[in-house]
N, C-alpha and C positions, 0 to 999 in steps of 0.2 A: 492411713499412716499417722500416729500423732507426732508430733510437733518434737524434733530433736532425740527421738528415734529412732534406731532402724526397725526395718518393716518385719512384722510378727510373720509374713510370708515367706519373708529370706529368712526367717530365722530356723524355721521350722524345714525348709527345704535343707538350709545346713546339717540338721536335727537328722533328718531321712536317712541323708547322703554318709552320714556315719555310722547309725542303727545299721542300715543295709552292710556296708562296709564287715561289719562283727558275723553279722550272716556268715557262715560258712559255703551253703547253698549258692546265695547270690554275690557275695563278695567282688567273686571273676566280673561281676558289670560293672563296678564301680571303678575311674579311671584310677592309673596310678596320681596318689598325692591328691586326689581331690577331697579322700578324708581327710588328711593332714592339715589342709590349707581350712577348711573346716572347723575344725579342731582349736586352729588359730584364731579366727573368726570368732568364734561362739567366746573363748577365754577373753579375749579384748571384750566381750561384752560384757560379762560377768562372769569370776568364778563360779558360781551354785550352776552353771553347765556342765561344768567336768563331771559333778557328782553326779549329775541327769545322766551324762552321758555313761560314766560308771554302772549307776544302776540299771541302766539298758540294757546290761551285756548281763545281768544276772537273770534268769530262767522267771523265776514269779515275775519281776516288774517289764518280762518278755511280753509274759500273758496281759499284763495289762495294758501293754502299747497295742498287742493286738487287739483284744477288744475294744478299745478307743478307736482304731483303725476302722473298724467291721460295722461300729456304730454310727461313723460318719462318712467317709467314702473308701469300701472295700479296695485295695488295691491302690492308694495314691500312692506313698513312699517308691513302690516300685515305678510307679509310673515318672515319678521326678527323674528314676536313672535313667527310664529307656531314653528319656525326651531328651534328657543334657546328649546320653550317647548321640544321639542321634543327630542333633547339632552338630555334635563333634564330629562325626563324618562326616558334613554336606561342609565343615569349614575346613577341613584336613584336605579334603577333597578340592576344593576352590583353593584354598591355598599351593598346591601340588600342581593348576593348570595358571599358575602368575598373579592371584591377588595376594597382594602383600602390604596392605590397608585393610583391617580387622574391625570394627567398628561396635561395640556393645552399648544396646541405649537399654537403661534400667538392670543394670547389671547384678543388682544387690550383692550378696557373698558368694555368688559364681565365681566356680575357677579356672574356668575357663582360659580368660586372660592371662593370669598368673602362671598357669602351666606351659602354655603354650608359647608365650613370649621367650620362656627357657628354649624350649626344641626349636623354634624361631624365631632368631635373634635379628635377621634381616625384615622380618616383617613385624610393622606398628599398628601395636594393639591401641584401642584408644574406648575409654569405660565412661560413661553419661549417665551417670544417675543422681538421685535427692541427695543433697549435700547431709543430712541424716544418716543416711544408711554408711555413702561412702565414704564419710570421713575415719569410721571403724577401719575400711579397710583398708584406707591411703595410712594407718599408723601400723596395719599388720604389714603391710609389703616394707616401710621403714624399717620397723620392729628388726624384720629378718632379711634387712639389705641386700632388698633385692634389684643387682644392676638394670635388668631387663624387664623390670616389671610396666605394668601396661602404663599410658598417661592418662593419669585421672580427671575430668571436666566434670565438675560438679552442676546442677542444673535440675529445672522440675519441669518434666516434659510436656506435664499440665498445662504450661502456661507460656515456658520459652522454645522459641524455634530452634529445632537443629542446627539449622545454619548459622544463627548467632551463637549458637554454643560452639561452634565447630570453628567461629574464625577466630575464636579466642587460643586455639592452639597453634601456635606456629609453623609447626611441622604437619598439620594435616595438609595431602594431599588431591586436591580436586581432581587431578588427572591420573590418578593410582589407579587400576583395579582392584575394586574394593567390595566386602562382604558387610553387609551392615545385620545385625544381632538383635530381637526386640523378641525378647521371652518372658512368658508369664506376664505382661506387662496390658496387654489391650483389654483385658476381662475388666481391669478396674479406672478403665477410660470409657466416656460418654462415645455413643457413635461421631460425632461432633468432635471429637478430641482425636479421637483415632484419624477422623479427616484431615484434619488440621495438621497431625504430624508428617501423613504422605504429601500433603500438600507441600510440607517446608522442603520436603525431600528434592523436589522439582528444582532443579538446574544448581543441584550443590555439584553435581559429577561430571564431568565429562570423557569417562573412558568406563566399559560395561561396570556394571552392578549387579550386585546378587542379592536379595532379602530375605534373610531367614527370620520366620515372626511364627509365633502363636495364638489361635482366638479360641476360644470356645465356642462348640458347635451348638447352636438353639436346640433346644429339649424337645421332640415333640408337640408338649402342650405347651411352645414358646417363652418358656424360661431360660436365662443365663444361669447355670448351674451345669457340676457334674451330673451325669443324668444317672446314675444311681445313689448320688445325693442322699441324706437325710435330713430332715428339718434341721437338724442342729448344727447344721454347716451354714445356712445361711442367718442363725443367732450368731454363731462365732466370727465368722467375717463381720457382722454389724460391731460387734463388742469390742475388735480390734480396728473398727472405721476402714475397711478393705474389704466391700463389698463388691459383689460382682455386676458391674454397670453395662455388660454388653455382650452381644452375641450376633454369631452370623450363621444364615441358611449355608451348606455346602453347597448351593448350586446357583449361589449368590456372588458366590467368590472371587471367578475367573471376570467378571462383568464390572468388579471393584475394582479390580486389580485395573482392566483397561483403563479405565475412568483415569487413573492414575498416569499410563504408558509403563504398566508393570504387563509381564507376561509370566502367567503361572508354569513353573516349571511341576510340582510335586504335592501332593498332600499325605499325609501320614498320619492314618490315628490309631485309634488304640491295636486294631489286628495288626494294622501294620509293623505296629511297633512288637508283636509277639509274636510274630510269623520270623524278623530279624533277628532276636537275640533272646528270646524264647525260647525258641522251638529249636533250632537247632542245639541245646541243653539238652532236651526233653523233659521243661517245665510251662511248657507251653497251657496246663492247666492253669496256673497260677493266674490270681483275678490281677488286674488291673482296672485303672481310673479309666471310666469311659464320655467322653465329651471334650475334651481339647483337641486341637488339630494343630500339626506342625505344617509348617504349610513354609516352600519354599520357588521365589519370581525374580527374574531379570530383567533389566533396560538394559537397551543397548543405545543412549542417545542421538537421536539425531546429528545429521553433518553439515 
């Protein structure tokens, strides 16, 4: 990420989540308002998006986001919606059995937050990321006064602990049950850094916990990478300094998680994700991004 930016990752995932949105095909995935909020997002950064985003929806500059698509990783845009959907169930869901403590670390233009603090107004959303990216969005949720919108902690996970980020809010609560959010965010942390964050994790709660995270799954020939990748995915990460620094075995996982006193509840990858909201369309051909894992674990602390 450079320096008083927000991240070319969030920017682009914003970029997806609206292309798709204009799909007619795919549209139905995409949540209600998460274009909108989007949409938002991308104009606070600069006008010359609308016009991107205009030309998207004309037929010729169709074909060219596909083949840009095809030449770099077949299948990601769509792969952005299944995985946000997919979140979005395991926290619809957790919120439905009493957590009402929401927690997003690296949240970038995710809307997560934003929408959901509307449909639940008794439950506190709370957003962690590079004061960079969020400061974009702490003037969009201003911009279109919104009472319920999430509480923003600004911080770079790189370097400051959870815990210090989290007593700086007043209202967080240690004894809530509580769902904590870490998307897209491990691939461009050190194995060492990802350590460090479960670590800070350790004795922030005490009433159950749920962790929804995503890593990328090591490539066969032991690469951090989509494993149908092409070389110029890993120029473009270098170019925009969001390289991908980490990866983990599947069967590596469940043995991390202990280490921690996490217990694996789920993993989800890419069939997963087109077996759910796919296939019952009957577009289950349709490629997707293969190498990320959504991967969702619980503590229940000690007494």
């Amino acid at each position: 990420m450079k320096e008083d930016q927000p991240s070319s990752t969030a920017i682009l995932i914003a970029l997806a989540t609206v292309f798709i949105s204009k799909n007619r095909s795919l549209q139905s995935l995409v949540p209600q308002d998460a274009a909108l909020w989007c949409v938002r997002s991308l104009k606070e950064i600069s006008p010359r998006f609308l016009t991107l985003i205009h030309l998207g929806s004309l037929p010729p500059f169709r074909w060219i986001l596909k083949l840009a698509e095809w030449a770099t990783i077949p299948g990601l845009p769509l792969h952005f919606i299944l995985r946000k959907r997919q979140i979005e169930e395991f926290v619809r869901n957790n919120i439905s059995k009493g957590h009402h403590q929401i927690i997003i670390l690296g949240a970038g233009f995710d809307t997560l937050g934003l929408r959901l603090s509307t449909s639940f107004p008794n439950v506190s959303f709370i957003e962690i990321d590079h004061p960079s990216t969020q400061k974009q969005k702490r003037r969009i949720a201003q911009k279109y006064d919104r009472d319920n919108s999430p509480s923003f902690l600004p911080g770079d996970l790189a370097f400051e602990n959870i815990s210090d980020i989290l007593s700086k809010h007043p209202s967080f609560q240690p004894a809530a049950p509580s769902t904590l959010i870490i998307e897209g965010l491990f691939m461009y942390l050190t194995e060492k850094e990802i350590d460090r964050i479960f670590r800070s994790l350790d004795g922030i709660f005490n009433s159950p916990t749920h962790i929804i995270f995503t890593m990328m799954e090591t490539t066969p020939d032991g690469r951090s990478t989509f494993h149908h990748a092409s070389g110029l995915v890993s120029r473009l990460l270098s170019h925009w300094r969001e390289p991908f620094k980490s990866s983990v075995k599947r069967l590596s996982i469940e043995n991390f998680l202990a280490l921690h006193q996490w217990t694996l509840s789920e993993i989800c990858d890419d069939e997963t994700l087109r077996h759910r909201y796919l296939s019952p369309k009957g577009q289950e051909h349709l490629p997707l991004a293969k190498g990320e894992l959504v991967i969702m674990a619980k503590k229940i602390p000690r007494r």
